[in-house]
C-alpha positions in Angstrom: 181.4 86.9 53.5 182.4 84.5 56.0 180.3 81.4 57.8 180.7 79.8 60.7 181.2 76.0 60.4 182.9 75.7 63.7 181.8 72.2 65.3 181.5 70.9 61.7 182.4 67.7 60.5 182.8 67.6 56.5 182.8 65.4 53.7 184.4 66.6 50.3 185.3 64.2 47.2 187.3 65.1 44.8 189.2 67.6 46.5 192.5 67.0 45.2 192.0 69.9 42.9 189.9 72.5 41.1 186.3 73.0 43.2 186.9 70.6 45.6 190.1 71.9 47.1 188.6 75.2 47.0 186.0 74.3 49.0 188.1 72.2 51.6 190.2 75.4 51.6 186.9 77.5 52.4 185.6 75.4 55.0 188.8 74.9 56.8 189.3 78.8 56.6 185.5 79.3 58.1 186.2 77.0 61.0 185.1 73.8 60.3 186.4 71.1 62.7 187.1 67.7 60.5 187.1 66.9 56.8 187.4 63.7 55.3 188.9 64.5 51.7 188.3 61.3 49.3 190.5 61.7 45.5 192.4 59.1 43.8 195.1 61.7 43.7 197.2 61.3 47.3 199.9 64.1 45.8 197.0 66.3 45.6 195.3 65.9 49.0 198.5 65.9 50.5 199.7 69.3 49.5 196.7 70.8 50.5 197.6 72.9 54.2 194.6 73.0 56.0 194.0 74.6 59.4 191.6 72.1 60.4 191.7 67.5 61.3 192.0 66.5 58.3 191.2 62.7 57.4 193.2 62.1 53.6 190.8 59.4 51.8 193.3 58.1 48.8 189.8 56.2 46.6 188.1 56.3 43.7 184.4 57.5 44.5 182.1 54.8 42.2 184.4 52.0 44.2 181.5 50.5 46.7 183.8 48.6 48.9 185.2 51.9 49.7 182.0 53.3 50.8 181.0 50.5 52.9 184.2 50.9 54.8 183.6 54.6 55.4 180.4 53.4 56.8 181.3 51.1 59.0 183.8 53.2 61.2 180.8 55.4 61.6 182.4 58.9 61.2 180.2 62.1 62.0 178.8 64.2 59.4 177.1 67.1 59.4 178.3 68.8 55.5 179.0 67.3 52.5 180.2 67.8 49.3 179.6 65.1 46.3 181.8 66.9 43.8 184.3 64.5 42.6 183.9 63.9 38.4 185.6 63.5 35.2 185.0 64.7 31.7 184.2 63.2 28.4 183.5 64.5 24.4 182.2 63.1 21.6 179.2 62.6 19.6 176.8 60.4 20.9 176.6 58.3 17.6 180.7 57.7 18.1 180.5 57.0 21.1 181.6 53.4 22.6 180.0 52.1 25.5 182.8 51.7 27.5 183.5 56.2 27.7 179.8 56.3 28.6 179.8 53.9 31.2 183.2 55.5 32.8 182.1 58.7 32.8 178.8 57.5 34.5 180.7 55.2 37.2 182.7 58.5 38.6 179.9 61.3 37.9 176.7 59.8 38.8 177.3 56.5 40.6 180.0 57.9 42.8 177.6 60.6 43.3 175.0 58.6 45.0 177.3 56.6 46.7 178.8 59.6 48.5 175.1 60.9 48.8 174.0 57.6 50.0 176.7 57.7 52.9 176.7 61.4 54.1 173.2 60.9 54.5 173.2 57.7 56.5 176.0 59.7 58.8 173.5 63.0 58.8 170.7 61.1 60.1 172.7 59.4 63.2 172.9 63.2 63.7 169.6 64.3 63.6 170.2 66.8 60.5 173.0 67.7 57.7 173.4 70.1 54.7 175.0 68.3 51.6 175.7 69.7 47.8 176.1 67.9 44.9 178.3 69.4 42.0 176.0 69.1 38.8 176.9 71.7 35.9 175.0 74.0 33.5 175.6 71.1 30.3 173.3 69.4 32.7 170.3 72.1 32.3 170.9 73.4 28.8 172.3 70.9 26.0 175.3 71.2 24.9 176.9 69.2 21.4 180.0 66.9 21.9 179.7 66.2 25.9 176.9 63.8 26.1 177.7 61.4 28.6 179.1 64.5 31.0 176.1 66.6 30.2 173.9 63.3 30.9 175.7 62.5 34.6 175.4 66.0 35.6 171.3 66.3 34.9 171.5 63.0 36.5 173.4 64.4 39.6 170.9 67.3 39.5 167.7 65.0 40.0 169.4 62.9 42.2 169.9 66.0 44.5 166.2 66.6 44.3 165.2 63.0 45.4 167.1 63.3 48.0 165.8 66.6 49.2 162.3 65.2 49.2 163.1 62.4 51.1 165.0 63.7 53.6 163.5 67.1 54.7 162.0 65.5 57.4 165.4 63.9 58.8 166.5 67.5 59.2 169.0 67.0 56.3 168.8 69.8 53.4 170.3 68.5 50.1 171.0 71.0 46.9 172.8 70.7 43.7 175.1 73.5 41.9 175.4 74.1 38.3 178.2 75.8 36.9 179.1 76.6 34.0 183.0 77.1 32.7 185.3 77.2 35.7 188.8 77.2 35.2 190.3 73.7 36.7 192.1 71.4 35.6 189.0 69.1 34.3 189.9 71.1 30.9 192.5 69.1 30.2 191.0 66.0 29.6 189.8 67.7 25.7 191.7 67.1 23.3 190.9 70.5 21.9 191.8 72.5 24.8 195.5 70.4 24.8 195.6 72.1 21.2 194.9 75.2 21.5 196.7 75.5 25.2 199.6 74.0 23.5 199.5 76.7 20.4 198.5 80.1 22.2 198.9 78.7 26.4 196.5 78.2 28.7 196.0 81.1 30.0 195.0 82.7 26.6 192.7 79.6 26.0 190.7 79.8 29.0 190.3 83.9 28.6 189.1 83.0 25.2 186.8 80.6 26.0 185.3 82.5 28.8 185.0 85.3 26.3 182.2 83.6 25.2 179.7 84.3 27.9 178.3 87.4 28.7 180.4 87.9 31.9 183.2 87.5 29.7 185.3 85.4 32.2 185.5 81.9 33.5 184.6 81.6 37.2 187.2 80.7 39.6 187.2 77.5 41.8 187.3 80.1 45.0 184.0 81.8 44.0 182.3 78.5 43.4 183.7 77.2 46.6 182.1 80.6 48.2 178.3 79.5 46.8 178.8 76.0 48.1 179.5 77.6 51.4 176.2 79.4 51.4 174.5 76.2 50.5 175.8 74.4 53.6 175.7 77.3 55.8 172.6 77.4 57.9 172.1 81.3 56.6 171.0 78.4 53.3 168.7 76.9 55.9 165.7 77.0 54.0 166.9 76.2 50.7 166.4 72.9 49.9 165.8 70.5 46.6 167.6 73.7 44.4 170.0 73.7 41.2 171.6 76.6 41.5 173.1 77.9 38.4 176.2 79.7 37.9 177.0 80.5 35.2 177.9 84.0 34.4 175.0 84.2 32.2 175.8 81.4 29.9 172.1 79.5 30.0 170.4 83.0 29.1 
């Protein structure tokens, strides 16, 4: 299934990789006009080949000054994608303050600042679609992840709030959940490096996605293709969601 984002002018963070490039990729291929790609990684957004004006953001989402810059010059947006995040393990009880409050700054603050500025751009425009990129740790509770599991349910509700207070502007805002996905956010666990390192990664993701009653890990491209729908206006009445997917992982 295709859309048609022709006209559109989009917003995606953390699109040097994994979802985020997949999306940029799938709204570039359905036509959109402009994206404005925000990732500390500048390697990564610049190997990206995109048919489509493409504004290369080189920031880190929870810095503020950065916002307020993208503010002022007053750029047009009519989709966006608040996807940019980081992950995190450990028990809460060994936890220091410091990993909490990093995986916070990137996953939930840079979250509502990216919110917060898409939808002061939407309403100059009369209307908007935006997605936020929870996960499934953030519906069902999952052991070792707190802080990520925390941000995400955070992300969720903030997706909510926002779709109550901004129906009226015209601007529809929805949250996706999904569960395992095979990007590069596996990396930062130290058990993955292990048992990558051991049996490859390959083998390590096919086992983990074993696990779940589709028996596979997602791909960034199919969860690119759901965010899609979400901004599309064939989504147009869908508003204040969490969509789950999840391959059947939360049943």
């Amino acid at each position: 299934m295709t859309f048609d984002f022709s006209g559109k002018h989009a917003l995606v963070t953390g699109a040097a990789s994994g979802i985020g490039a997949a999306t940029a990729r799938r709204l570039a291929a359905d036509g959109v006009d402009t994206l404005h790609l925000v990732d500390p990684d500048g390697d990564g957004l610049d190997a990206l080949d995109l048919a489509c004006t493409v504004h290369r953001h080189v920031a880190d989402v929870s810095d503020e000054a950065f916002w307020n810059e993208f503010d002022a010059a007053e750029h047009r947006l009519d989709l966006a994608l608040a996807n940019a995040g980081i992950g995190s393990g450990g028990q809460i009880a060994d936890l220091e303050l410091a990993e909490w409050r990093k995986v916070m700054a990137v996953n939930l603050d840079g979250a509502f600042l990216t919110l917060r500025s898409a939808l002061r751009a939407m309403k100059l425009r009369g209307g908007g679609s935006a997605v936020i990129t929870a996960s499934i740790t953030g519906v069902k509770p999952v052991p070792g992840i707190g802080p990520y599991g925390v941000s995400k349910a955070g992300a969720a509700h903030l997706a909510r709030i926002a779709a109550a207070e901004n129906a009226a502007h015209g601007i529809r805002v929805n949250a996706i959940a999904p569960g395992g996905v095979d990007t590069a956010i596996w990396e930062s666990s130290p058990d993955f490096r292990k048992s990558a390192a051991e049996q490859g990664r390959e083998a390590t993701i096919a086992a983990m996605g074993a696990m779940s009653p589709r028996g596979r890990f997602a791909t960034a491209d199919e969860i690119a293709g759901e965010i899609a729908f979400l901004l599309s206006d064939l989504a147009g009445n869908v508003t204040g969601t969490v969509h789950v997917t999840d391959g059947g992982y939360s049943l």
